[in-house]
Backbone bond lengths (Angstrom), bond angles and torsions (degrees), N, CA, C in turn:
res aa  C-N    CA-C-N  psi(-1)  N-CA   C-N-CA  omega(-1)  CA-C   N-CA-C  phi
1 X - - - 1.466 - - 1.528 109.47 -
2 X 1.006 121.55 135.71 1.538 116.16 -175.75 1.492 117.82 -98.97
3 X 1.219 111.73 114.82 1.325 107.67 174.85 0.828 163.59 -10.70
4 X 1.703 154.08 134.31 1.822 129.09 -137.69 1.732 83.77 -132.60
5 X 1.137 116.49 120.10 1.127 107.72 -173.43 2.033 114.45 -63.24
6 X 1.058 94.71 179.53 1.031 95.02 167.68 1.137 163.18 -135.49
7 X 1.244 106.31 44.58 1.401 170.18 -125.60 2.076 97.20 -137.66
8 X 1.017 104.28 -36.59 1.591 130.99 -158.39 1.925 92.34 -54.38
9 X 0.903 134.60 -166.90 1.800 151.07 -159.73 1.193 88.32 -124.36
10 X 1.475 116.16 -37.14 1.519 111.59 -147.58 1.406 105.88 -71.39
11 X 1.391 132.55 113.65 1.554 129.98 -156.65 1.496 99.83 -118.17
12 X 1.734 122.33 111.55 1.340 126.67 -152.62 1.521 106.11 -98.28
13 X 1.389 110.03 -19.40 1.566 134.49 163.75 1.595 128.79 -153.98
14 X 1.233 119.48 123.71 1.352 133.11 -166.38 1.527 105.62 -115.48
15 X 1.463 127.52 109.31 1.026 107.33 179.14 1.864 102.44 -113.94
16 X 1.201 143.61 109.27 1.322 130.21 -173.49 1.484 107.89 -105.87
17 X 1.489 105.09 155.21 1.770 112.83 -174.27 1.370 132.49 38.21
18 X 1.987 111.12 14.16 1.538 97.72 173.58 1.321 144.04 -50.99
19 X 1.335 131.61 117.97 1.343 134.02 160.46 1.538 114.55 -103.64
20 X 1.599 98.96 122.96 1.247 96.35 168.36 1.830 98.89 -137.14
21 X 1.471 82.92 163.12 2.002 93.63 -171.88 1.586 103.04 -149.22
22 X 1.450 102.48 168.76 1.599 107.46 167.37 1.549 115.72 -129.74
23 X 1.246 141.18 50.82 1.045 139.75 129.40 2.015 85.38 171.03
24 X 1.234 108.20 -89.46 1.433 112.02 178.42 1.639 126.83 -101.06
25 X 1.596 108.81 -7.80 1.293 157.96 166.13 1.592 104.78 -48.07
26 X 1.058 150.62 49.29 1.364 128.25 164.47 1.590 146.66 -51.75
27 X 1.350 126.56 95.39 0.904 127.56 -148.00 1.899 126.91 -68.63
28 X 1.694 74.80 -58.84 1.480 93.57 164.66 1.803 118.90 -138.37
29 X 1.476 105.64 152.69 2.195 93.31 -148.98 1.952 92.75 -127.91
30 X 0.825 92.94 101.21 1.471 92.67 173.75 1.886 118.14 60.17
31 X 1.385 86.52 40.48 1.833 95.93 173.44 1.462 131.79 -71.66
32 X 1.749 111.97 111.86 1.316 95.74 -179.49 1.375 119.65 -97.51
33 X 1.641 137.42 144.75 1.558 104.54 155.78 2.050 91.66 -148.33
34 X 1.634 83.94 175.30 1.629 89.46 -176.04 1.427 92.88 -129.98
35 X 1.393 124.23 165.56 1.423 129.35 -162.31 1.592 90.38 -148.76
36 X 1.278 146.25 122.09 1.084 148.96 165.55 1.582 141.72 -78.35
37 X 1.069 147.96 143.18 1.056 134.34 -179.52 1.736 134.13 -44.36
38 X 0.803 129.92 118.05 1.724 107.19 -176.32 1.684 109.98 105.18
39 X 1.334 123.98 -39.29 1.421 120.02 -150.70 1.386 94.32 -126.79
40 X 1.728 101.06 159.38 1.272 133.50 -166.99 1.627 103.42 -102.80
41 X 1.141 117.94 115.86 1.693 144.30 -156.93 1.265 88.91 -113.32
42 X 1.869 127.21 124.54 1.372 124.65 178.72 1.375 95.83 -117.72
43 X 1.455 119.12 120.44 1.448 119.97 167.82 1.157 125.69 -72.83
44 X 1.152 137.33 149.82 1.372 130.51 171.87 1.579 114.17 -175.04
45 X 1.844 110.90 155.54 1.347 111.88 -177.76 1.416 85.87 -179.48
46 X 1.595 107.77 177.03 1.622 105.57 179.02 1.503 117.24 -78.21
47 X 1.172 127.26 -151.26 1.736 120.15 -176.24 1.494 84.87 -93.22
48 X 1.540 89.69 155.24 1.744 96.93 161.39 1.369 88.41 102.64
49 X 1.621 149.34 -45.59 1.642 107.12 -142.06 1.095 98.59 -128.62
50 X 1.089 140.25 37.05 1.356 132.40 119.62 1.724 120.72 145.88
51 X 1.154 104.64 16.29 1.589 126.91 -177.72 1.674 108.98 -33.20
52 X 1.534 97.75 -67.60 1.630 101.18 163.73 1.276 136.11 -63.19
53 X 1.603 92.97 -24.92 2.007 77.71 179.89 1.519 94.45 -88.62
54 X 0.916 129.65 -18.37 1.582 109.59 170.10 1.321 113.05 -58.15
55 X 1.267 129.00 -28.99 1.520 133.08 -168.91 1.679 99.21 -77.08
56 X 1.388 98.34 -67.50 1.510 116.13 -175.24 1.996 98.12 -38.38
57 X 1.219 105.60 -67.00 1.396 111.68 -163.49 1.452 113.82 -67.80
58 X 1.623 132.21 -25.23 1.131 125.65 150.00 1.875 125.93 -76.18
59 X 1.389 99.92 -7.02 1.764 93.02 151.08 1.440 118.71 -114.12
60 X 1.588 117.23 35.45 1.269 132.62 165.02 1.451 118.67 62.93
61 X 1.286 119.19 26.13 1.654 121.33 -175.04 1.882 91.62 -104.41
62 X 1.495 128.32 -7.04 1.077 131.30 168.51 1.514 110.92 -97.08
63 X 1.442 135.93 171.73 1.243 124.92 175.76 1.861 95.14 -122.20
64 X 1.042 112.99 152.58 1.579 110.61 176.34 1.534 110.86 -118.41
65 X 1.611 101.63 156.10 2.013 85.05 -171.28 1.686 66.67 -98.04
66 X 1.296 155.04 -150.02 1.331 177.40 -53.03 1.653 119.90 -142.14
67 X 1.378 100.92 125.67 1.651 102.06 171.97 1.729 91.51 117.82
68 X 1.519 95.69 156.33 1.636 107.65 -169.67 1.857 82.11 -108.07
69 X 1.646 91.07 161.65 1.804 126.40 147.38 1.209 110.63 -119.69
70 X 1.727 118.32 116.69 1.274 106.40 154.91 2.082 103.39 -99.26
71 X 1.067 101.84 137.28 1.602 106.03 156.40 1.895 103.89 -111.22
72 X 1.412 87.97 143.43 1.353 104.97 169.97 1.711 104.51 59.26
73 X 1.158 127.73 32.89 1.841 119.65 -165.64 1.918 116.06 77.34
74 X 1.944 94.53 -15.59 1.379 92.26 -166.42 1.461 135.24 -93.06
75 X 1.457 132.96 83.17 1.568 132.52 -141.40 2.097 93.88 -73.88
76 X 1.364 94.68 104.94 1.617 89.41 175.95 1.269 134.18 -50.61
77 X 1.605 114.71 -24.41 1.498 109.23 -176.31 1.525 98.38 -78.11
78 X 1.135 136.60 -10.31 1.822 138.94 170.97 1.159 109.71 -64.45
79 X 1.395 112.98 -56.35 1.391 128.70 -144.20 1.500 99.61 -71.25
80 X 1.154 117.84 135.31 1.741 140.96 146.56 1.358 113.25 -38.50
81 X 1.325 109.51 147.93 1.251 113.63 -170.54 1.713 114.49 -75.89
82 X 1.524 111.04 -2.34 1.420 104.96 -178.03 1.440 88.98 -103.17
83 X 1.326 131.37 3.60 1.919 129.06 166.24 0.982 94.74 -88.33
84 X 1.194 145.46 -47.17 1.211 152.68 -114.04 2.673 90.80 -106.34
85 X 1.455 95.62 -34.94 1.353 100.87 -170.93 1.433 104.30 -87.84
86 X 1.664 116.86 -22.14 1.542 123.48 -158.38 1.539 86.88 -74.11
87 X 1.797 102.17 -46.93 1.627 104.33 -169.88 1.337 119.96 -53.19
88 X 1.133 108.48 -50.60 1.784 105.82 -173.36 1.341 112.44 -68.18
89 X 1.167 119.77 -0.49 1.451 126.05 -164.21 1.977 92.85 -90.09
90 X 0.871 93.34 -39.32 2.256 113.16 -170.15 1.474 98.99 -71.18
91 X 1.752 136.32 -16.75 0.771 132.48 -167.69 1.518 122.50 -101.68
92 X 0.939 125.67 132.24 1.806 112.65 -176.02 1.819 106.70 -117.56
93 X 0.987 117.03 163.01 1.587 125.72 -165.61 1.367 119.16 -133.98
94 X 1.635 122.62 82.42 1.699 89.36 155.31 1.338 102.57 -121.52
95 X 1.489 78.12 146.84 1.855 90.79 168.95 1.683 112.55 -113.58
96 X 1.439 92.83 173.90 1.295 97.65 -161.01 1.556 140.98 -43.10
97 X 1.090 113.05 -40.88 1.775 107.30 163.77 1.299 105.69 -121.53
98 X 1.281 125.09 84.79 1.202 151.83 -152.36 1.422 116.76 -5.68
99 X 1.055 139.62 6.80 1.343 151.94 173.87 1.596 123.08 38.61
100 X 1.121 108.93 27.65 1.536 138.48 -174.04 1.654 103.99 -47.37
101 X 1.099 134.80 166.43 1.325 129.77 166.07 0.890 147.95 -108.83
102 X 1.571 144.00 64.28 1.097 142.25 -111.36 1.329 135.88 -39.57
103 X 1.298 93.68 -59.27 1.595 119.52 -174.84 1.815 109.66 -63.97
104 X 1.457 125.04 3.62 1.438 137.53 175.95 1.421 115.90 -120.70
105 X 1.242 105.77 120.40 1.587 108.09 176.34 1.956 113.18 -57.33
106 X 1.382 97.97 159.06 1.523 89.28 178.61 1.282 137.72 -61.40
107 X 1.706 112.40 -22.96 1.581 112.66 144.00 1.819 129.84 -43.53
108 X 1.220 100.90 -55.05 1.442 96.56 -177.21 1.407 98.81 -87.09
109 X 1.256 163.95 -21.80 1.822 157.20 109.29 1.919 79.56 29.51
110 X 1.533 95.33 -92.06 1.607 107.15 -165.89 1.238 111.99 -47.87
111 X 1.217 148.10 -56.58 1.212 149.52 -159.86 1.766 101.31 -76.50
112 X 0.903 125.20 6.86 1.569 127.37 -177.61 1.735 91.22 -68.71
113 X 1.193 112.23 -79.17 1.688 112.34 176.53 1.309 119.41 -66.78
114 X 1.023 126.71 30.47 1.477 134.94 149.45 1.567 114.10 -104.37
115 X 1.332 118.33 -54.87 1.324 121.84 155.66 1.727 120.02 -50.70
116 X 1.114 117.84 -30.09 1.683 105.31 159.23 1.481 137.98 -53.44
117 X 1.585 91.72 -49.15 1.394 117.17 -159.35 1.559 122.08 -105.98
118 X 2.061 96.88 -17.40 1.678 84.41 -170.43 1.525 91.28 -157.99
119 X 0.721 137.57 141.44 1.594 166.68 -141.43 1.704 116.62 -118.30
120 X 0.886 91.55 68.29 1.635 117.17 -154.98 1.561 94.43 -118.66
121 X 1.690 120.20 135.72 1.324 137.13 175.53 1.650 99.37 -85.18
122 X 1.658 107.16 128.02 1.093 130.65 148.43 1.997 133.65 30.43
123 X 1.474 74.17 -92.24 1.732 100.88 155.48 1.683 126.14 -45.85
124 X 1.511 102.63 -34.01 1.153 125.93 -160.39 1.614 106.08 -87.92
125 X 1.653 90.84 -43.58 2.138 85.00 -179.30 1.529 90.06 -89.67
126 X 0.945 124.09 -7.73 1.838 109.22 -171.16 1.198 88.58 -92.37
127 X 1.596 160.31 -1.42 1.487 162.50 108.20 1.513 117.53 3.09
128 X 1.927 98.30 -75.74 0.990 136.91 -139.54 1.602 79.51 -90.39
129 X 1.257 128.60 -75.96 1.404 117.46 -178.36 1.549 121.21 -45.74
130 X 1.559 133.57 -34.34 0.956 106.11 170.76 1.489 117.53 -78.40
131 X 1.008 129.14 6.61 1.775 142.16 156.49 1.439 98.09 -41.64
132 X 1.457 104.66 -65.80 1.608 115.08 -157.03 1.159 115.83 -87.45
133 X 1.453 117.15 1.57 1.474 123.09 163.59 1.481 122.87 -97.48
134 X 1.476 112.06 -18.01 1.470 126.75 152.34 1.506 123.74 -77.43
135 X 1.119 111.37 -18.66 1.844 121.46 166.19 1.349 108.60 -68.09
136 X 1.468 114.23 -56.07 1.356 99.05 -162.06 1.824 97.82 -96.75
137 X 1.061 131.97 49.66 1.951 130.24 177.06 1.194 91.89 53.64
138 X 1.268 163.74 79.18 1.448 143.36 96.17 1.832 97.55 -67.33
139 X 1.334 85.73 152.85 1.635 105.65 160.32 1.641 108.94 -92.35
140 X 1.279 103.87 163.29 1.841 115.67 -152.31 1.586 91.49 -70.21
141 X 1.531 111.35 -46.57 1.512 90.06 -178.11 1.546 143.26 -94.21
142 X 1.591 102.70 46.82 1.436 131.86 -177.83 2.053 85.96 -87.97
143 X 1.349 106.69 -29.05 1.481 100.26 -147.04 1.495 103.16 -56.11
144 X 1.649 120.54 -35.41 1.574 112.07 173.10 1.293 117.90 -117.68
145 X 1.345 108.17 63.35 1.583 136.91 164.78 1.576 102.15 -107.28
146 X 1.408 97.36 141.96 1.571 126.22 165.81 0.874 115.39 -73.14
147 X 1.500 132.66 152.45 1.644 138.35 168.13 1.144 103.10 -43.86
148 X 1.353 111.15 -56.84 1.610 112.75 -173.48 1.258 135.02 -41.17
149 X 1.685 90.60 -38.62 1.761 96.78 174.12 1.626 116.67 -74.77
150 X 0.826 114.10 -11.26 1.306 134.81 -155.66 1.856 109.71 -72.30
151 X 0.961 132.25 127.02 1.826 125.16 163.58 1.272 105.30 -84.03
152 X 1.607 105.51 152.27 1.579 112.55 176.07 1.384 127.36 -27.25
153 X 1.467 112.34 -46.28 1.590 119.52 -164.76 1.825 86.73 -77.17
154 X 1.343 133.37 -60.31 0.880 144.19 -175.06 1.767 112.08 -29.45
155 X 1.364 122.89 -53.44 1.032 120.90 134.93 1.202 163.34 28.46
156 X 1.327 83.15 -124.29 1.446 111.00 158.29 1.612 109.75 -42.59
157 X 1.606 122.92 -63.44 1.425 109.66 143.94 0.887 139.38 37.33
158 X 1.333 89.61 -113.97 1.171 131.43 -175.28 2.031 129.22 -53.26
159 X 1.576 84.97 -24.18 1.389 124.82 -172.44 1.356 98.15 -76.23
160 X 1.272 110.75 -65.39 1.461 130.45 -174.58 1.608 109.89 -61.63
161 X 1.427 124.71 -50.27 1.565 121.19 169.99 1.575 122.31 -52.67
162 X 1.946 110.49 -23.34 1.655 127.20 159.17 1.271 99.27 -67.02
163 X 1.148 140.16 -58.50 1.530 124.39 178.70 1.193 130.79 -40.95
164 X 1.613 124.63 -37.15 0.982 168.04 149.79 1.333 110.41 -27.13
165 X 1.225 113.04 -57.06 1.467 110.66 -147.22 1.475 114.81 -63.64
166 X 1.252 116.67 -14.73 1.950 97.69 -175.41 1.560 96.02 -128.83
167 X 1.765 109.52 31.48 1.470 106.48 146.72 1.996 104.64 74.60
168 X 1.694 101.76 58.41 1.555 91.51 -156.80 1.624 85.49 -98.30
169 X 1.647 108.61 177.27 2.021 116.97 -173.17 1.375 101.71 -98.63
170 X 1.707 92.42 -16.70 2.120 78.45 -168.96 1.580 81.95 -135.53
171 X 1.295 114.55 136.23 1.455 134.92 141.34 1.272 136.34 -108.18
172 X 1.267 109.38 150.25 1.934 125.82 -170.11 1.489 92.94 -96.49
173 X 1.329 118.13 154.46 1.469 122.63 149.65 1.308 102.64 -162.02
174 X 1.236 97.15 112.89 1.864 115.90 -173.56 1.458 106.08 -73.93
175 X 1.248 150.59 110.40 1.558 153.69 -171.42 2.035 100.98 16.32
176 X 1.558 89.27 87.59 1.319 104.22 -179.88 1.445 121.59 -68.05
177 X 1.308 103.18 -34.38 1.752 126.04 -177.45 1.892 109.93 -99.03
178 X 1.090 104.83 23.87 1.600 105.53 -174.66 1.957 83.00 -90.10
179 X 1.611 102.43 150.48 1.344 113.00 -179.99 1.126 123.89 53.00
180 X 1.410 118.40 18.23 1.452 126.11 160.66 1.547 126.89 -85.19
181 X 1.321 130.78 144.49 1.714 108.89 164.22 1.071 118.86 -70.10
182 X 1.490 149.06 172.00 1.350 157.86 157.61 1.595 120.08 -25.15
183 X 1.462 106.09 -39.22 1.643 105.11 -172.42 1.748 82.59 -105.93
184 X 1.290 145.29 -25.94 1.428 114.68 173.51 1.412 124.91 -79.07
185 X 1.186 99.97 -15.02 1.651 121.16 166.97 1.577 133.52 -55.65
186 X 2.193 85.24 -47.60 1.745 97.71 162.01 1.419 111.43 -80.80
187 X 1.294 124.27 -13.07 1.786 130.93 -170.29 1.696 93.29 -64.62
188 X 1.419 104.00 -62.01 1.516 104.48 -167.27 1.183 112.60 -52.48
189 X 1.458 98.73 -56.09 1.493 94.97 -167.41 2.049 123.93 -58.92
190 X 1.410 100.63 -30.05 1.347 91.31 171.59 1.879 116.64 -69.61
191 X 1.490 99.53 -9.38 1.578 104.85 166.32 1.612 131.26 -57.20
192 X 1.765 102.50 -52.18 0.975 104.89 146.33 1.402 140.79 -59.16
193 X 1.208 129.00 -15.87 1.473 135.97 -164.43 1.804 92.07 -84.45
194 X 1.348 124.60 -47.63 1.228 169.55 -144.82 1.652 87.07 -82.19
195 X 1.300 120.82 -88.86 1.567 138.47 -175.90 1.582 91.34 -47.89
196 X 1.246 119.67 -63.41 1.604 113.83 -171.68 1.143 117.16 -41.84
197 X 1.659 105.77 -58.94 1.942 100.07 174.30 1.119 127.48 -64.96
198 X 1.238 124.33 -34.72 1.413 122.71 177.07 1.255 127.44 -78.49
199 X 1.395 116.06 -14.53 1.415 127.68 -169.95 1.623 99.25 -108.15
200 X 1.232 111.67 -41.53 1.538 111.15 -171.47 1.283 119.15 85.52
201 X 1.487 95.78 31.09 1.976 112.92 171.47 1.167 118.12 -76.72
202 X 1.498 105.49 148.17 1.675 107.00 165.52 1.413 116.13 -99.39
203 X 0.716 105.05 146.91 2.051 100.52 -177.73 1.666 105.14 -131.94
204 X 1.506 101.43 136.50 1.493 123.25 -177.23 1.536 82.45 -128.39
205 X 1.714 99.32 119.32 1.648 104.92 -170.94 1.770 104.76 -125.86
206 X 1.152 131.73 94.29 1.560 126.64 179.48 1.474 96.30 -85.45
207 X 1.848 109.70 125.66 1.409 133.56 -145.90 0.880 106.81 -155.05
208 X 1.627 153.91 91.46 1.410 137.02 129.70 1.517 131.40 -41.61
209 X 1.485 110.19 17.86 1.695 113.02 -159.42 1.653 91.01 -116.94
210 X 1.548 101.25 117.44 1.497 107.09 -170.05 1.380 108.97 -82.30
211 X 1.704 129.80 -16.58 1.435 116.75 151.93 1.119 115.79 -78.75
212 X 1.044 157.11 -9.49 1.648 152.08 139.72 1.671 112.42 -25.35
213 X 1.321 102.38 -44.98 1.513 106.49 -151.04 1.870 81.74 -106.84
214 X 0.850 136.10 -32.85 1.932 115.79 167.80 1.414 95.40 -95.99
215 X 0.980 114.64 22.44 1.985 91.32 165.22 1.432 116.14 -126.45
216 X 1.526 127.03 -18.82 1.301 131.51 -150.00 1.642 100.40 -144.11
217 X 1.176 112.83 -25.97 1.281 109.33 -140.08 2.117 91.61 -112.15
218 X 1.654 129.01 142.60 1.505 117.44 -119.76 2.079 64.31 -122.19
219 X 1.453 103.55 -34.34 1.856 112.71 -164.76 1.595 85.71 -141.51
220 X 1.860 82.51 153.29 1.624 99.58 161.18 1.478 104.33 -135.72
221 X 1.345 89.82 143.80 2.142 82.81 168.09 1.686 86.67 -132.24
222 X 1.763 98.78 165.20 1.394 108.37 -144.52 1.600 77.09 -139.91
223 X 1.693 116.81 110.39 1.341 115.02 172.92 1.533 98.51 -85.69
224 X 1.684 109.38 153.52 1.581 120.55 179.60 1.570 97.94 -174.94
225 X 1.498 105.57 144.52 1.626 99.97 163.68 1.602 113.36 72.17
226 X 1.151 114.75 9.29 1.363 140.84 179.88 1.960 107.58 59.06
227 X 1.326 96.30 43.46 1.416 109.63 174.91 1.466 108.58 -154.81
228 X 1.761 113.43 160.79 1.953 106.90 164.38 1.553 89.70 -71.49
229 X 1.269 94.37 129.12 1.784 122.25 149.40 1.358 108.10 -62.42
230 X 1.157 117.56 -76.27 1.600 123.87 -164.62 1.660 96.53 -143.02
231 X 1.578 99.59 140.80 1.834 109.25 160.23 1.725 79.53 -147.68
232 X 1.735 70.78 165.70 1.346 101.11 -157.28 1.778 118.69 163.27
233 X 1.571 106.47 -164.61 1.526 90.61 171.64 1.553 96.05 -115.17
234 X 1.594 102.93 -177.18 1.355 112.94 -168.39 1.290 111.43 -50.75
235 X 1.491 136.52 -39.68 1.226 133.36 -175.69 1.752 118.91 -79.75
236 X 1.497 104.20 2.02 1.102 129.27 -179.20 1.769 105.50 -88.42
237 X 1.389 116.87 -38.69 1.109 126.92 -164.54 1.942 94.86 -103.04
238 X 0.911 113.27 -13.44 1.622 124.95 -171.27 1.839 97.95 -75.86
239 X 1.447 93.67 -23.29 1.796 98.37 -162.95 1.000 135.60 -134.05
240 X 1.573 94.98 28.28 1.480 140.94 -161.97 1.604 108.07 -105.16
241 X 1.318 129.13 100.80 1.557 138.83 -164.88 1.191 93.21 -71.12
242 X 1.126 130.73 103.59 1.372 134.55 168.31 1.719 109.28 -165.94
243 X 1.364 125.52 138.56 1.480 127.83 -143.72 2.098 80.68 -94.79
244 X 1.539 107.07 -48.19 1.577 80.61 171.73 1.593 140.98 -88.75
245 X 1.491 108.37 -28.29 1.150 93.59 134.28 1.511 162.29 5.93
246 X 1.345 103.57 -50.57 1.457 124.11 -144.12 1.480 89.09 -129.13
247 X 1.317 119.94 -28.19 1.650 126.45 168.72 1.575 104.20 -78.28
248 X 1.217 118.65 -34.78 1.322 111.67 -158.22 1.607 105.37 -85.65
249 X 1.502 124.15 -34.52 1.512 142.56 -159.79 1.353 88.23 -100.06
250 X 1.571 135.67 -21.14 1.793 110.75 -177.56 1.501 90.64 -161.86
251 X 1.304 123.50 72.88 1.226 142.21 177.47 1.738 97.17 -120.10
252 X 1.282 108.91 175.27 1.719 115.90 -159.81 1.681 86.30 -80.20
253 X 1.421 161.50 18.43 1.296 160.60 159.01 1.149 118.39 -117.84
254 X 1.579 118.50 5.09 1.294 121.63 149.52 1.404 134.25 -84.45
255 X 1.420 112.42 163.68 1.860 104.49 -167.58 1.497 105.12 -68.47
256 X 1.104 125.06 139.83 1.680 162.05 -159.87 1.879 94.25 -59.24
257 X 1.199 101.27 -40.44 1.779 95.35 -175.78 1.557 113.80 -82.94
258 X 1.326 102.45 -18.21 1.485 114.35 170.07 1.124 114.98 -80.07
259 X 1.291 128.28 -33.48 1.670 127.99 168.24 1.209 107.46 -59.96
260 X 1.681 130.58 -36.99 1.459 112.56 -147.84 1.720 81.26 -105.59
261 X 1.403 133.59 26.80 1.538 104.27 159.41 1.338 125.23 -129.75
């Protein structure tokens, strides 16, 4: 499928004026951002200010005191409960160390959100999962392996083919490449690059991995100050007056051609 730029109207998540807090604590204060159709959105900011609860709280496992989310055009506190099921269905999830379940091999891992949501014979998700275990590079006989057996990249995977499974438009992936080596790190990520075009996914990616974000990634927005500072593309963030910023995009762990300009 060829890519929708992203640049496009088509606005796949809108989040305007979020504030969210935990008792007197304010986390995040009137945050806006837009996520586009087609393209891979790299989150980022230092630890602490709020990367996840933006994630958490725009897939509603956070509560927010002020400010709307629309996903897909669709403002959830409106929506009907048969909008309300279509939506979560469009959405895919990984979080950070793949959060797999132990006690289920990685076939039934995947089939967890198939068994929620859709009423499908047997044969049919044990189909459909080995689909999603050939999408994301596992080999077929990962499918009745345990987490346990499993290596990090393996995983992660595995994690990602559960996201997968009921075919969602927008996916999360909370620091996808954390605990990876260097070449499983670039593996994934050309996975995603890979899944995006062919599938016609959007990806909202929270990433501390600075080849992630110049190799894969289409925008970055840069949480700070309990708001995005700046999104944009890398040369956008390259030229962006800001003291962290400016540490983070051409600091001694940034790429070598970016230091020398």
């Amino acid at each position: 499928m060829e890519q929708v730029s992203a640049k496009a109207d088509d606005v796949m998540l809108s989040v305007k004026d979020l504030t969210v807090g935990f008792g007197s604590n304010i986390v995040l204060d009137k945050l806006n951002l837009d996520i586009y159709r087609g393209e891979i959105l790299g989150f980022v900011g230092a630890s602490g200010t709020g990367k996840s609860v933006l994630m958490r709280t725009v897939l509603r496992l956070l509560r927010r005191r002020s400010g709307t989310i629309r996903i897909f055009g669709l403002d959830f506190d409106k929506a009907s409960e048969a909008e309300r099921l279509a939506l979560d269905m469009k959405l895919g999830v990984l979080f950070q160390h793949g959060a797999l379940f132990s006690s289920l091999t990685v076939k039934e891992n995947i089939q967890v959100p198939m068994r929620e949501y859709l009423d499908l014979p047997q044969a049919m998700m044990d189909e459909l999962a080995r689909l999603k275990i050939e999408l994301v590079g596992l080999a077929p006989e990962a499918a009745n392996k345990y987490p346990s057996e499993l290596s990090g990249g393996m995983i992660k995977r595995a994690a990602l083919a559960r996201a997968l499974a009921l075919d969602p438009a927008l996916v999360f992936l909370d620091e996808p490449t954390s605990g990876l080596d260097p070449i499983g790190a670039a593996e994934f990520d050309e996975l995603i690059a890979k899944l995006r075009d062919t599938l016609g996914l959007t990806v909202y990616m929270v990433t501390h991995d600075l080849d992630s974000l110049f190799s894969v990634c289409d925008r970055i927005a840069v949480l700070g100050q309990k708001k995005v500072m700046v999104e944009g593309t890398i040369e956008d963030m390259l030229a962006f007056d800001d003291p962290w910023v400016q540490s983070y995009f051409r600091g001694k762990r940034a790429r070598s051609i970016v230091r020398k300009t």
